[in-house]
C-alpha positions in Angstrom: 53.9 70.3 107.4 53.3 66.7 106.6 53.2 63.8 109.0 55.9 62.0 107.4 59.1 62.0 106.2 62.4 60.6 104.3 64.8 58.9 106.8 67.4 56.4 106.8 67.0 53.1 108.7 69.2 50.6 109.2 67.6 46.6 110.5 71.3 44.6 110.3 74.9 44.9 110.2 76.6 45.1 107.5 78.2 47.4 104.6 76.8 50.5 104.1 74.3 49.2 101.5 72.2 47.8 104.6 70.7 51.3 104.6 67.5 51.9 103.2 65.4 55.0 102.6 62.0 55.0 103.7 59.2 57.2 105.4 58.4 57.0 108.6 56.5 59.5 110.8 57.5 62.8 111.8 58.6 62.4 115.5 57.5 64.5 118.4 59.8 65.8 120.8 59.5 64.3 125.1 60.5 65.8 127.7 63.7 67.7 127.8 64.1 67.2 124.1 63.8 69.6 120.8 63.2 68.5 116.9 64.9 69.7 114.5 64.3 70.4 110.9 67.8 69.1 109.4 69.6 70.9 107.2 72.9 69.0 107.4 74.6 65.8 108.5 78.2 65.7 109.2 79.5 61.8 108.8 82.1 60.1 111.1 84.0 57.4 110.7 82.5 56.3 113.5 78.8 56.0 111.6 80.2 54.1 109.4 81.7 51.5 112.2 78.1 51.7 114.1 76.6 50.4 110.5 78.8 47.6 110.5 79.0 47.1 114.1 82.5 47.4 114.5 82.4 50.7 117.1 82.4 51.2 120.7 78.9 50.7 121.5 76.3 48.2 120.9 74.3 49.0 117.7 70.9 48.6 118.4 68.2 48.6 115.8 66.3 49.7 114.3 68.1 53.1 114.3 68.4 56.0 112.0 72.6 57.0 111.9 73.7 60.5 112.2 75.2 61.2 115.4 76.2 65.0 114.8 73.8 67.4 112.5 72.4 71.2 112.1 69.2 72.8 111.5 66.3 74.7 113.0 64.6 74.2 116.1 61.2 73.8 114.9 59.6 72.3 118.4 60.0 72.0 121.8 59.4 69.6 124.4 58.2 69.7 128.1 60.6 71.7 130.4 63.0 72.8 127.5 64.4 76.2 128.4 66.8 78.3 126.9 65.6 77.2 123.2 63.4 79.2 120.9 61.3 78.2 117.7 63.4 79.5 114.8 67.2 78.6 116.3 70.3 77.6 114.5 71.4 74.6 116.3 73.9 72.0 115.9 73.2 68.8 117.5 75.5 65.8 118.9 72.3 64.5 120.0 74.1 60.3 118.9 72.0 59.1 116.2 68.9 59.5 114.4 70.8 63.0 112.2 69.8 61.2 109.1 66.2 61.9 108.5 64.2 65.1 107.3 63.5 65.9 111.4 65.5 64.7 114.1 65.1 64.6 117.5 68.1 65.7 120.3 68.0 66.2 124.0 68.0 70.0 125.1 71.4 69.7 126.5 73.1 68.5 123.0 72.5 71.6 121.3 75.4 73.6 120.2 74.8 77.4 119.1 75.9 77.9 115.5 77.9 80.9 114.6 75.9 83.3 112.7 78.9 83.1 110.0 78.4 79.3 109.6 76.5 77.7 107.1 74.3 74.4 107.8 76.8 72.3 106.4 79.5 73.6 108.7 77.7 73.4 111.6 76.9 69.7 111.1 81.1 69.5 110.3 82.1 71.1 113.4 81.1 69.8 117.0 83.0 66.1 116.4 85.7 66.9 115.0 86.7 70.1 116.6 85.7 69.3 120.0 87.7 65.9 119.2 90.7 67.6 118.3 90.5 70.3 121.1 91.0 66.7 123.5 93.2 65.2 122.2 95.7 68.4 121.3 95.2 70.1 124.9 92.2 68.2 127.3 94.4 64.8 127.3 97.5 65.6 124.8 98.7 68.5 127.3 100.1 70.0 123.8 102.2 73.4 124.6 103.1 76.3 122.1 106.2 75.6 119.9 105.4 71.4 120.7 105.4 69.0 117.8 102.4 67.6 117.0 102.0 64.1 114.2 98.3 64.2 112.4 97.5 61.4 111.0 95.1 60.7 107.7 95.5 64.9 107.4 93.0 65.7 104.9 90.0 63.9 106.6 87.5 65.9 109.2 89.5 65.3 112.1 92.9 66.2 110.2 91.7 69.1 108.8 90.4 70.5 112.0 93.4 68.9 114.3 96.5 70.6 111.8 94.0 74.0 112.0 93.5 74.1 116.0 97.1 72.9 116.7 98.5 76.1 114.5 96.1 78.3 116.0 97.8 76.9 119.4 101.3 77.8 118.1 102.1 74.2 117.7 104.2 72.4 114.9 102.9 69.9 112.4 103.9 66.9 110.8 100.8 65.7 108.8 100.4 62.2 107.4 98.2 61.5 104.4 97.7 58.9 101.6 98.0 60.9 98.4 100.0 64.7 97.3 96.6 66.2 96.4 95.5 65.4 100.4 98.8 66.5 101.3 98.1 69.7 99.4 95.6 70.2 101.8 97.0 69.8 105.0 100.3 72.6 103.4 96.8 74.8 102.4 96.3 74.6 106.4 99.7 75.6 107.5 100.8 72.2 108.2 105.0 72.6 108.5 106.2 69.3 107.2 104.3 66.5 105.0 104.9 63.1 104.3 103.3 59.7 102.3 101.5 57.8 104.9 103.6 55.0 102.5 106.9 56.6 102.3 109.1 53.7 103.1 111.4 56.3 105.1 108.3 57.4 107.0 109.5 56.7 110.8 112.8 58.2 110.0 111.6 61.3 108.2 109.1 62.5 111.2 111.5 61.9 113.8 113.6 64.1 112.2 111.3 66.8 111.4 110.8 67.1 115.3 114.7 67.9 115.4 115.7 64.1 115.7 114.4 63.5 118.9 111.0 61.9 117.7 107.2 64.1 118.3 106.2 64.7 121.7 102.4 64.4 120.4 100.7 62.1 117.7 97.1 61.9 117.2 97.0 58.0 116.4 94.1 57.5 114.4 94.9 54.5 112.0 95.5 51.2 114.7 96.6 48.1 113.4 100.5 47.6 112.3 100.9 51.4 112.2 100.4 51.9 115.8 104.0 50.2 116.3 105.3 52.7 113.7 103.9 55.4 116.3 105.7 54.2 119.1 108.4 54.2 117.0 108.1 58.2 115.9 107.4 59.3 119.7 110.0 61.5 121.6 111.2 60.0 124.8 107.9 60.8 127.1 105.8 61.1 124.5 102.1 61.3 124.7 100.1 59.0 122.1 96.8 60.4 121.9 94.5 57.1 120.4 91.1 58.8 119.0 90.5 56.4 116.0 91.0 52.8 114.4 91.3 53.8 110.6 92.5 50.3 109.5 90.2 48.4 111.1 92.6 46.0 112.8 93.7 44.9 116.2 96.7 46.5 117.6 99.5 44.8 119.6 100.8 47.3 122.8 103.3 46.0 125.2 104.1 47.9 128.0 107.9 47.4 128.5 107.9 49.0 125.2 106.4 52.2 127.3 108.8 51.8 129.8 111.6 51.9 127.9 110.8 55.5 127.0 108.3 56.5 129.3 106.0 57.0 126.6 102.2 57.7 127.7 99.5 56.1 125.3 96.0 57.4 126.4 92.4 56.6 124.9 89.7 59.5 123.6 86.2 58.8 122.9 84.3 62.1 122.7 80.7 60.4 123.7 82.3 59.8 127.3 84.2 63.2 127.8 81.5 65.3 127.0 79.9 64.8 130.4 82.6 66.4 132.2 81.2 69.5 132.3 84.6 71.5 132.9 86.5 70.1 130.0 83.7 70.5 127.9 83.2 74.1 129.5 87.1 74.9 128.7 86.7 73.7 124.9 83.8 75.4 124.4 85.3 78.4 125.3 88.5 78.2 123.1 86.8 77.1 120.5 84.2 79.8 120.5 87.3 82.4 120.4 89.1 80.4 117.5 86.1 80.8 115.2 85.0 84.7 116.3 88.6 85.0 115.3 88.3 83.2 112.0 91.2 81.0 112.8 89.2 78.1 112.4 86.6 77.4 109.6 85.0 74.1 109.3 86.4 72.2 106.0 83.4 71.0 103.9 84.1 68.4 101.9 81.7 66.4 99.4 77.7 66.6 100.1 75.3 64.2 99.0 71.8 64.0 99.4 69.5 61.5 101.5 68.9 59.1 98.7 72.7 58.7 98.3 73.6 57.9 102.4 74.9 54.6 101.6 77.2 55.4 98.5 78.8 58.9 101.0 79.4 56.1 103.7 80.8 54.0 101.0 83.1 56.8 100.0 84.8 57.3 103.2 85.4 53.7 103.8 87.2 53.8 100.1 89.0 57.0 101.2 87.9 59.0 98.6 86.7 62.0 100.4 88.5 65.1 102.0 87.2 67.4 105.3 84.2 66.1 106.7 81.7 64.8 104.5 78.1 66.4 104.7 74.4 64.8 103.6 71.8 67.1 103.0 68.0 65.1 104.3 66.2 68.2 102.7 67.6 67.5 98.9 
């Protein structure tokens, strides 16, 4: 094994063409940590704000993105139980995913289903745990509910329209194109609609029987998040997980009032410490893919060398189910 390797690194804000390729040394694992050799990189939407510093958290640098990957445990660090040499892990260890090794704390490791390749591994612990929250941890979703999906054909679409059928919940899905609408039909999704249809508020309150959806997964922000209000039943739950348009939203409560309408926030990085909720979605999800209800959608894969133009790619909405990078290619 060499002493160095390929890894991303990003010094400044800024597009995605701010990341550069370089070799840097192999790290070594600390206490309570485990490398990894990485096999595959599952990209967020949210590594593509961090790059341009427009996410939750402070971007610090220099820092290597990838906050969710897969591989093999290849070393241990002191006091690291539990873990063997050899392992299939998944990681949502925060960051450093894009590089040949990677290092993630102990606790962030996520068994991989012997079924599951390395490139759904690295698609599944964001998105799926994501979508468990906001359909049942926070969204209180129940069997024969409505549920809106929002940009359908992306990694958390695909895995929101699969987990909330597997619940025995209806779906409206939302998506820019017929070809990603195609998609969402593929995953049982019961009505479909043109994020642009002009007759778009209209058409998915009446697809929940009139009455407006109960449940919307609000990922796109900006002027649309009115247009959600406007599609919610009386008490409905807004669910917001994501800022797809990358624009300031305007909420004002009389407008919740009104129609007792509940609008509630989900960032996965501050949920999965409570050990309970993380305990319950583990365990659902766990029986959802022995039961081959739910399959992590793949979408494009690029190698290392092309990080920049796959980040690129999602911000020009060109990609479908969760986009995957390969360090070892």
């Amino acid at each position: 094994m060499s002493d160095t390797m390929r890894a991303v690194v990003v010094e400044r804000l800024g597009p995605p063409e701010v990341m550069e390729l370089r070799d840097l040394p192999v790290p070594q694992p600390g206490p309570d940590e485990v490398r990894l050799r990485v096999e595959a990189v599952g990209i967020n939407f949210a590594d593509v704000l961090t790059v341009a510093g427009e996410y939750l958290t402070r971007t610090r640098f220099p820092y290597t993105p990838g906050m969710e990957f897969a591989g093999t445990v290849d070393a241990l660090g002191e006091g690291v139980t539990g873990v063997q040499v050899g392992q299939r892990v998944a990681s949502l260890g925060g960051r450093g995913g894009l590089a040949q090794y990677a290092l993630s704390p102990a606790a962030a490791l996520i068994p991989v289903p012997a079924s599951f390749s390395a490139a759904q591994a690295a698609a599944f612990p964001v998105s799926y745990y994501t979508a468990y929250h906001g359909l049942k941890t926070l969204g209180h979703g129940k069997e024969g509910e409505w549920v809106l999906v929002q940009a359908a054909a992306g990694a958390l679409g695909t895995a929101s329209i699969q987990l909330a059928k597997a619940l025995g919940m209806n779906v409206v899905a939302m998506a820019s194109t017929e070809e990603k609408l195609g998609i969402a039909r593929n995953l049982g999704a019961d009505v479909t609609l043109l994020q642009d249809d002009p007759d778009r508020v209209q058409k998915v309150r009446e697809a929940a029987g009139g009455k407006g959806v109960p449940l919307i997964l609000e990922v796109v922000g900006g002027k649309r998040f009115q247009e959600s209000l406007d599609m919610a039943a009386n008490r409905g739950r807004l669910i917001v997980i994501g800022n797809a348009s990358r624009e300031q939203a305007t909420l004002r409560p009389v407008e919740l009032m009104k129609r007792n309408l509940t609008v509630t926030g989900l960032w996965l990085t501050s949920l999965m410490p409570d050990a309970e909720a993380t305990r319950e979605a583990a365990q659902a999800l766990t029986a959802l893919v022995g039961s081959g209800r739910v399959t992590p959608q793949v979408g494009p894969t690029y190698p290392l060398a092309e990080s920049a133009r796959a980040f690129q790619d999602i911000l020009d909405r060109k990609t479908t189910g969760k986009v995957i990078i390969e360090p070892q290619r």
